[in-house]
N, C-alpha and C positions, 0 to 999 in steps of 0.2 A: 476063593471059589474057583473049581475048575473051567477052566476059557475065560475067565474075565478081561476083560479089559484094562485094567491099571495104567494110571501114567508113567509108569517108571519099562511098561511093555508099547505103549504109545509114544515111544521120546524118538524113533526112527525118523530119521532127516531124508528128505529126497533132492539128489542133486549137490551141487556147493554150496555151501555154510559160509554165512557171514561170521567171523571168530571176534567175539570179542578178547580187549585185551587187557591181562589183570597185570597192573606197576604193586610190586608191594617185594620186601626184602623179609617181610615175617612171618615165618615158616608156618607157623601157626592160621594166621589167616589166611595165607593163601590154599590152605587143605581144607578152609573152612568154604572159599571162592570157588574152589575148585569144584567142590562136592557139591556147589547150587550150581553150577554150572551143568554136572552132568545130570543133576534133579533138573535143569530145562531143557535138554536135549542138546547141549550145545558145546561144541569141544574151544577152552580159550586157548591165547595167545599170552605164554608168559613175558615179563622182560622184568628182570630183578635189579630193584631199584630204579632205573629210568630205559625208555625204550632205547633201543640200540638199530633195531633194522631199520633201515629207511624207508620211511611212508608210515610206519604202524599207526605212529601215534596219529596222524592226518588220517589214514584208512579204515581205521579200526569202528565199526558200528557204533560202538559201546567201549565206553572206556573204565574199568574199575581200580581207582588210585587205593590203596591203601595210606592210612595218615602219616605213615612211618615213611613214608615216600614226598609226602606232599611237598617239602620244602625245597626237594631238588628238581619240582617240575615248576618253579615259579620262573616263567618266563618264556616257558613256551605258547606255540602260537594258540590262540584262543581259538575253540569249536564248541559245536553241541555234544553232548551224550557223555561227558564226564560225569561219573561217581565217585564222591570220595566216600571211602569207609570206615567207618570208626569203630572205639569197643566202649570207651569211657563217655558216659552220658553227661559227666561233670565238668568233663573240657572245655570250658566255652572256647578256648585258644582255638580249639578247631571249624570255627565258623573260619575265623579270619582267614585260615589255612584255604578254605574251599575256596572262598574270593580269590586266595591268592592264582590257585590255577584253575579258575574257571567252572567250577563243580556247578553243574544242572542242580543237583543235590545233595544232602549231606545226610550219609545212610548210620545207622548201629545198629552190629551184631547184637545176639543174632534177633532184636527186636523186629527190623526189618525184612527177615528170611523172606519171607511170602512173598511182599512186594519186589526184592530183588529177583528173583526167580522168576516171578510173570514179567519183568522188563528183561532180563536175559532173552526169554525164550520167544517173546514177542522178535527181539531180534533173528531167533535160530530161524524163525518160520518165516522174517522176512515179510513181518505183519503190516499192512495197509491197510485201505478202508474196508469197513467192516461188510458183511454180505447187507445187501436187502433182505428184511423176514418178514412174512407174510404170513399170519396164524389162518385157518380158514375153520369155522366152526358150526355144526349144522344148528340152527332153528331147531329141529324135531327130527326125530331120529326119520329115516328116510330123506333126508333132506337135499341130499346129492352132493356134501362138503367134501366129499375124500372123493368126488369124481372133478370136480373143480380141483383138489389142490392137488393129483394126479396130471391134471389137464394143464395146468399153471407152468408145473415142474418141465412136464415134456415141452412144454411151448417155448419156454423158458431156454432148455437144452439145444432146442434145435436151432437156437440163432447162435451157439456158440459158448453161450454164456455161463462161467462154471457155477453148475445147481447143484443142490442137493436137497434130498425130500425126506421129511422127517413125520414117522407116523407115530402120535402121541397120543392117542387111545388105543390103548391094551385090548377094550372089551370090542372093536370093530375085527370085520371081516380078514384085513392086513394087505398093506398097500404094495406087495410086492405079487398077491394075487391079481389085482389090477392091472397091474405090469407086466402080468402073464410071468415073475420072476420068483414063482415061489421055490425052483429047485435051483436059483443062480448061485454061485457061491461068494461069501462072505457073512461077516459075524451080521447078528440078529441084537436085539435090546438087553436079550437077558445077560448076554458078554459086557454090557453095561451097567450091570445092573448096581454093580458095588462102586464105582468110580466114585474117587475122591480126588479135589485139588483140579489142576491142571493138566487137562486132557492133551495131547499134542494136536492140532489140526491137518497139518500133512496125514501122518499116521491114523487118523480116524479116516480122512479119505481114503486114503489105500486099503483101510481094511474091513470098508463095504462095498455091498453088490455094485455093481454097475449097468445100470439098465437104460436103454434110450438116451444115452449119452448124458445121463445122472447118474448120480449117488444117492441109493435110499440108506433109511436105516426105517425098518420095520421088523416086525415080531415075529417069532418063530410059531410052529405049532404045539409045544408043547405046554406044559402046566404056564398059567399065568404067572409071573412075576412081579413085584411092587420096584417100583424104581423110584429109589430114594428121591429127594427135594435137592443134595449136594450132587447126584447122576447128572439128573435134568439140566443141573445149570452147570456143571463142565462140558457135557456132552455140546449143549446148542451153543456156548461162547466158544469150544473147538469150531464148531462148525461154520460161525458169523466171522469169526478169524480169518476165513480161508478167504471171502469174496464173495463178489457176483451176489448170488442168491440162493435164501435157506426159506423155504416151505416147511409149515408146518400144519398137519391134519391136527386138530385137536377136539376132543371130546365136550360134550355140554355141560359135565361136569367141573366146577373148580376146588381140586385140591391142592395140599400143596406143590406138590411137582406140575404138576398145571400151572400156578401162582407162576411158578419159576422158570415156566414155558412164556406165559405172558408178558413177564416182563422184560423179554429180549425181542420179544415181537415192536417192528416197528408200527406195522398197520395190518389190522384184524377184520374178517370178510362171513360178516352173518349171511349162511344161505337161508333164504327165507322161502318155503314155497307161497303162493298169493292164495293161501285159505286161510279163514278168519280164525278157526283152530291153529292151524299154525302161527299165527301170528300171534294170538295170545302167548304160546308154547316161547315163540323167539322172546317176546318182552321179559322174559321170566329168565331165561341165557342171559338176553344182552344187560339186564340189569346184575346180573351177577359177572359177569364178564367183566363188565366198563369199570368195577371198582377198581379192578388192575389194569387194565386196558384203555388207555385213553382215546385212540385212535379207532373206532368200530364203524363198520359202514355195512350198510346193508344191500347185501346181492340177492335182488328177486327174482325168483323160478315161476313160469307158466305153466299150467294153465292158469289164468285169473279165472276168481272166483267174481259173481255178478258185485259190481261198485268199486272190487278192489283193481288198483294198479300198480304199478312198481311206485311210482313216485308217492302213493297213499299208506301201500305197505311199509314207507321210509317214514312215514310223516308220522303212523300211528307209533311203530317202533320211535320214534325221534332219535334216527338215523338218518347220518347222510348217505344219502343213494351212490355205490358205487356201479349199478348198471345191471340191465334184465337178462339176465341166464337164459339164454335160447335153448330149446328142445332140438336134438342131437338124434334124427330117425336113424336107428336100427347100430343104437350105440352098445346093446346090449349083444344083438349078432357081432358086433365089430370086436367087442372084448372077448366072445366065446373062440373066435379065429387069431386073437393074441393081439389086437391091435388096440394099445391103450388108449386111454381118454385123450382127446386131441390130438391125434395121432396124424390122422386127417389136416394137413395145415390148411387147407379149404372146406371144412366143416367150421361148423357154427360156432362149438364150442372153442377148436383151436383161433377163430377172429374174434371170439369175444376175450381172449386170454391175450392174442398179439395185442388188441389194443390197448387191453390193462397196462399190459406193460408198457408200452409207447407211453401211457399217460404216467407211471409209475417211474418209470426209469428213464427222464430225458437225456442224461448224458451220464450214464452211469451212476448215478449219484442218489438225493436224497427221494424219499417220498412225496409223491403227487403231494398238492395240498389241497 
């Protein structure tokens, strides 16, 4: 499709490359190493038959032995990240071979492809803890989810922290309108629309908007688009690759690219507004939600309706309360002059979003409990 996306147009590296380095004297596999090498982004380090430069074999990220190799590396000093590689599934000989030099694991062509290729490239990107992700989903349509998960990202950005905000309902207004970013340049969803396999995570950051010191990826204006089940979940595991924090607006609907949005989501945030209709409207979401969703908590919006409170709106939902949405005066003048949701980091909504995160992220790390 023209402007798509593909990971073989997404393999661009930013900065210096950790190389790994392939031991093998068999012409044959090493064109076979080779060529998963540059299906992960990642340019190797040969050495035929045993390394020779000094340090490789200590420095090397990732080490890929060929078995034809293995018997002249028995002796060297022991590390992590060796792979031996094999072709014949019938050799038991070749376990003892991995022992001998150390092997993490003991891979066969080409049954292995796939998984070799996402451990190459996890190395090219220089892969670490994953992003925190945060699905945010409205209760009832009006419900203010894509102003909260708007308001989360900027709040989010402004401490430093690498965000990126991802709009996962097609049929909303489009979160880069919010942003005031709907003429910024960079690709939109439908350049995603065909992705298959292993997205690169540098590469998708570079090549969306930049707004408020984020990274969205939201929808363009033209004809709707379906983005497949196999998009959704390269695109968002590119994105949890990177760090920090990945936002997600998503719709009341669950299909499956939804499904597949959910399930990379660490902790999911029902806005609820405090009307007894709505509240019906959410039990009906959240019971569809939580079959994939384990983590669901409910964020309640005022005005309260007469008996209901946040903490009741939790109880009737059988949610745990993640905290009551404050009303944001003249949030609507604030976006018509460009100033996005929490833009304000002394408005309501940007301290009810620093504290989320405070509580969410105490030292970079896992989700509140």
């Amino acid at each position: 499709m023209p402007g798509s996306m593909t990971p073989e147009r997404l393999s661009a590296a930013e900065g210096h490359q950790p190389r790994p380095l392939i031991v093998t004297e068999d012409e044959e596999l090493l064109d076979d190493l080779l060529r998963l090498c540059a299906a992960a982004g990642a340019e190797a380090e040969v050495a035929h038959g045993a390394p020779t430069r000094r340090g490789s074999w200590e420095g090397a990220p990732l080490i890929l032995v060929g078995d034809d190799s293995a018997r002249r590396l028995r002796g060297r000093a022991r590390r992590t990240g060796v792979l031996l590689i094999g072709r014949d599934l019938d050799d038991h000989g070749i376990w003892q071979r991995g022992v001998e030099v150390g092997a993490d694991h003991v891979l066969f062509l080409p049954d292995a492809e796939t998984w070799l290729v996402d451990r190459i490239a996890d190395v090219a990107e220089g892969a670490g803890p994953q992003a925190v992700t945060i699905g945010v989903i409205g209760g009832r349509g009006g419900a203010g989810a894509s102003t909260l998960a708007c308001a989360l990202a900027v709040t989010a950005a402004r401490t430093g922290r690498r965000t990126m905000l991802i709009d996962g309902d097609p049929l909303g207004g489009g979160l880069d309108v919010l942003l005031g970013g709907e003429r910024a340049q960079g690709l939109r969803w439908p350049a995603f629309a065909e992705s298959r396999g292993r997205v690169a995570g540098s590469a998708l950051e570079e090549a969306l908007p930049e707004l408020h010191s984020l990274r969205l990826l939201s929808w363009d204006r033209g004809d709707s688009v379906i983005i497949a089940p196999d998009a959704m979940r390269s695109v968002l595991a590119a994105a949890r690759r990177r760090g920090g924090v990945v936002v997600v607006d998503l719709p009341r609907r669950v299909d499956e690219s939804v499904a597949e949005a959910l399930a990379q989501v660490d902790l999911g945030l029902l806005v609820v507004p405090a009307e007894v209709r709505a509240v019906a409207a959410a039990h009906r979401v959240a019971s569809t939600v939580g079959m994939v969703l384990r983590d669901l908590r409910a964020v309640v919006r005022g005005p309260f309706s007469p008996g209901l409170d946040d903490e009741e709106v939790a109880r009737l939902l059988r949610l745990p309360l993640a905290g009551e949405l404050p009303q944001e005066p003249g949030l609507v003048a604030d976006l018509d002059d460009g100033s996005p949701p929490g833009g304000s980091p002394r408005g309501p909504l940007a301290r009810f979003c620093t504290e989320f995160w405070a509580r969410a992220l105490p030292s970079e790390g896992g989700v509140v409990a």
